[in-house]
Structure formats: structure tokens, C-alpha cells
ChimeraX commands (.cxc) that place a marker at each C-alpha (Angstrom):
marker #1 position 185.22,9.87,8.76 radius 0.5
marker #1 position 183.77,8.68,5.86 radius 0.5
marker #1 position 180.66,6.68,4.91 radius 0.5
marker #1 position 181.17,2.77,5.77 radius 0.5
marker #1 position 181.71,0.88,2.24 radius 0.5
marker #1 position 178.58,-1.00,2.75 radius 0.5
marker #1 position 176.24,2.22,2.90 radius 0.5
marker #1 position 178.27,3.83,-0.33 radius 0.5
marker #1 position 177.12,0.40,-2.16 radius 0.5
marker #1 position 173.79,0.96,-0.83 radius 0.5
marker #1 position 172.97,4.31,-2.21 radius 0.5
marker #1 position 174.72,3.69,-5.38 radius 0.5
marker #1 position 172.28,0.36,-5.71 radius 0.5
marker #1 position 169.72,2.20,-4.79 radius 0.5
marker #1 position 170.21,4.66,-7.69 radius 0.5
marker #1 position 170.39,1.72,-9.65 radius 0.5
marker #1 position 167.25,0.51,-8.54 radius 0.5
marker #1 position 165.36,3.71,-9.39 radius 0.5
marker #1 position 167.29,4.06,-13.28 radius 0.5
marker #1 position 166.17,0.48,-13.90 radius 0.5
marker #1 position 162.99,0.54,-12.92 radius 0.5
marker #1 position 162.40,3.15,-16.06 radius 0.5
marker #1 position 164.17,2.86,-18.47 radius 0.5
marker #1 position 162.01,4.84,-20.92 radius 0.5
marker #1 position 160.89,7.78,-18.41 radius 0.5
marker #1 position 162.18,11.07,-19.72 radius 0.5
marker #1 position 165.31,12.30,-18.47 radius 0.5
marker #1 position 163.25,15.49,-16.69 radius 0.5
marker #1 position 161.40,12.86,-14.58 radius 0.5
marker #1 position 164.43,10.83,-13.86 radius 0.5
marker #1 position 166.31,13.63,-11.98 radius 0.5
marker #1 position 162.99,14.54,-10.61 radius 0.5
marker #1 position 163.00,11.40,-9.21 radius 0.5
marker #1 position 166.73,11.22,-8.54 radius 0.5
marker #1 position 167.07,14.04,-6.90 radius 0.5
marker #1 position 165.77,13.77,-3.64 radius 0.5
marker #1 position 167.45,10.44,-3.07 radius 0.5
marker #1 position 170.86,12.34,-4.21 radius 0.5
marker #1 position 170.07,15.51,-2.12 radius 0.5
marker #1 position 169.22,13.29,0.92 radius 0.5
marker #1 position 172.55,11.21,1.29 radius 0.5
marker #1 position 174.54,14.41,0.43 radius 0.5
marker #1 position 172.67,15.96,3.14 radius 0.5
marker #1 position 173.63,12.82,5.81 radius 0.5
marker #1 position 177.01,12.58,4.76 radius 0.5
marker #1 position 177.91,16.20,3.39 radius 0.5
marker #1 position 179.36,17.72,6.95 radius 0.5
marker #1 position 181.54,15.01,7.76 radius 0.5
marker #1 position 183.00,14.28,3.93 radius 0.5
marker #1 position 183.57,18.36,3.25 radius 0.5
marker #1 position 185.25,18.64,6.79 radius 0.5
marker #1 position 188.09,16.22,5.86 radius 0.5
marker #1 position 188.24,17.31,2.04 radius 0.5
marker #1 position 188.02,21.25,2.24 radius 0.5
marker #1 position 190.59,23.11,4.10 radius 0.5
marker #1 position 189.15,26.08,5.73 radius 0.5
marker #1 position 191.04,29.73,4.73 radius 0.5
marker #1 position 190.20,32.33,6.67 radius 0.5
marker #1 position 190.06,35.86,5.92 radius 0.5
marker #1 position 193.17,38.13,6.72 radius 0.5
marker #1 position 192.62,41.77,7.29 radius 0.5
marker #1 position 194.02,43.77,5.13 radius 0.5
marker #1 position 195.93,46.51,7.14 radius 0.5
marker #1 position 194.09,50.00,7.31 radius 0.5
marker #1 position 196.70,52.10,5.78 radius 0.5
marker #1 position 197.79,49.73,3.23 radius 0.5
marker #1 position 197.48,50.68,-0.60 radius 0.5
marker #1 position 198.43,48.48,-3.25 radius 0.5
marker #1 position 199.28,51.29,-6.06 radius 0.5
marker #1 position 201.62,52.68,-2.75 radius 0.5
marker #1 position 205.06,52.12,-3.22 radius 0.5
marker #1 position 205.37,51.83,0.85 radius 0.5
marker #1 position 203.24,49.12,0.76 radius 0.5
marker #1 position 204.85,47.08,-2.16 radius 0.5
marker #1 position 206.78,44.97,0.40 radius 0.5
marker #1 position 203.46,44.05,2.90 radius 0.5
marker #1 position 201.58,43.51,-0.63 radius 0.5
marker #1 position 204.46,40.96,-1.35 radius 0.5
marker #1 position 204.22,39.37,1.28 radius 0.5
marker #1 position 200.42,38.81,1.56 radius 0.5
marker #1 position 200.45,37.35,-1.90 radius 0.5
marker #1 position 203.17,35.21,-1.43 radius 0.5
marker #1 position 201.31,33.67,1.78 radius 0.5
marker #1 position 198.60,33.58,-0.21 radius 0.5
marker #1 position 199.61,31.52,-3.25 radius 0.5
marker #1 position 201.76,29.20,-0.62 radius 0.5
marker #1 position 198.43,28.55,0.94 radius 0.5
marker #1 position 196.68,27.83,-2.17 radius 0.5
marker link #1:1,2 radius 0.2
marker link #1:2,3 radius 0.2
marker link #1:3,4 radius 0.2
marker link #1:4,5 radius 0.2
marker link #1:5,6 radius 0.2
marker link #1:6,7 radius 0.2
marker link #1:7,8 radius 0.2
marker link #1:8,9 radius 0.2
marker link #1:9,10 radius 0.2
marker link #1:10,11 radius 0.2
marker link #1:11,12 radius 0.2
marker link #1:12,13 radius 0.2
marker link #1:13,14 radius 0.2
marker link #1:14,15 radius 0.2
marker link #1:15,16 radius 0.2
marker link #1:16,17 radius 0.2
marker link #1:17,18 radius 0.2
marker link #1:18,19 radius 0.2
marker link #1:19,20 radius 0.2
marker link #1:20,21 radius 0.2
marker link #1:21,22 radius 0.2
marker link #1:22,23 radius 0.2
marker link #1:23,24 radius 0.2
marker link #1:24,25 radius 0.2
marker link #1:25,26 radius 0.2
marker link #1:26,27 radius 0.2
marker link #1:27,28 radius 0.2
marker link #1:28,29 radius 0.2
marker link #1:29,30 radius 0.2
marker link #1:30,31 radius 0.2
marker link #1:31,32 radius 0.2
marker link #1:32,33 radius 0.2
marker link #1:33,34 radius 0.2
marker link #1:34,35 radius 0.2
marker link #1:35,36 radius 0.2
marker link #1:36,37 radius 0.2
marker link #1:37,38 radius 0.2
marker link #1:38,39 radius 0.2
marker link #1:39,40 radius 0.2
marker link #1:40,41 radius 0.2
marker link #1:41,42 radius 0.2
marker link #1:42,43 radius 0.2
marker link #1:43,44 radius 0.2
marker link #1:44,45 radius 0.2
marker link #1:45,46 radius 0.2
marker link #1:46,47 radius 0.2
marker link #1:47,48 radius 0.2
marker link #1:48,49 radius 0.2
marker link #1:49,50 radius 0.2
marker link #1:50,51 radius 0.2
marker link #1:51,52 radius 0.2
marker link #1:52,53 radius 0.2
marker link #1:53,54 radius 0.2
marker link #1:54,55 radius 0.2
marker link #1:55,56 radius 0.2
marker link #1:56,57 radius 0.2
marker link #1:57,58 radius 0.2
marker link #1:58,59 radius 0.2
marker link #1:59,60 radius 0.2
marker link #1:60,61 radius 0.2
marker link #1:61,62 radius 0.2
marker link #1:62,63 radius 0.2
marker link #1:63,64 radius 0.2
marker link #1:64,65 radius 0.2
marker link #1:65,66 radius 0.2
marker link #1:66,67 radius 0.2
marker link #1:67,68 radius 0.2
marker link #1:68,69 radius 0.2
marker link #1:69,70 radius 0.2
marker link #1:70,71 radius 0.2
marker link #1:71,72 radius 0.2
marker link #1:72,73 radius 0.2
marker link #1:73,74 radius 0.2
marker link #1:74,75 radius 0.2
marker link #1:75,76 radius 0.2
marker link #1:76,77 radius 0.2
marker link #1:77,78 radius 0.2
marker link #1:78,79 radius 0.2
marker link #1:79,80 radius 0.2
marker link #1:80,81 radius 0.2
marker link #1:81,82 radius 0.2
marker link #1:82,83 radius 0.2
marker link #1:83,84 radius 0.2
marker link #1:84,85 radius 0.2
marker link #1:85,86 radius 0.2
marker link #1:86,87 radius 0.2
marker link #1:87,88 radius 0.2
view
């Protein structure tokens, strides 16, 4: 789920609004003044728009005996890696 065309177009006017409305203010006190209105929608929207764009990888325990300068463990090394850059 994303955020509905009509509210993207209203935060983007809105940060129109507030660049317009000085356009002499120093760029300090512009993102001063930006940021809360940035910080705000990213906080609304953030959880639903990083759910559908970020995959989640979860950790996989490395086994207990396993040594990577072992040559026993050169094949379950392998292995990991090669799941690892497939799920990359």
C-alpha cells in the first residue's frame, strides 16, 4: 500500500508552499523549517512504504564448530556464501 496520488501531490505542494513563501530565507532556516513537515509524512507513511520496498534478511547462525580458515569447513563456508550472494 502506498500513499493515494492525491496526498503525494499534497505534501509535495505543500513543500512548495513553504519554499515559496521565502525565497530569500537562508538555506539553514529553510530545512529548519522543512524538516518537520518532511519528518512528519515520512513518519505516516514510512511503515507501510519500507514494508513493500525492503525485503527482510534474517540472520543465519553460523554453526558452532565451523571455522572459515578450516579446510573441513570450506564446503559449509561455500555454501553459506553462495546463499548469501543469491539472496542479495
Amino acid at each position: 500500500m502506498k500513499p493515494s496520488k492525491a496526498n503525494v501531490k499534497a505534501h509535495l505542494d505543500k513543500i512548495r508552499e513553504v519554499i515559496k513563501a521565502d525565497k530569500t530565507t537562508k538555506q539553514a532556516n529553510l530545512i529548519r523549517v522543512l524538516n518537520p513537515v518532511l519528518r512528519g509524512s515520512a513518519n505516516y507513511h514510512g511503515h507501510v512504504v519500507v514494508k513493500e520496498t525492503t525485503p527482510i534478511h534474517r540472520h543465519i547462525k553460523i554453526r558452532a564448530n565451523a571455522n572459515p580458515h578450516d579446510p573441513e569447513g570450506e564446503h559449509y563456508f561455500e555454501s553459506r556464501w553462495a546463499t548469501k550472494r543469491q539472496n542479495s
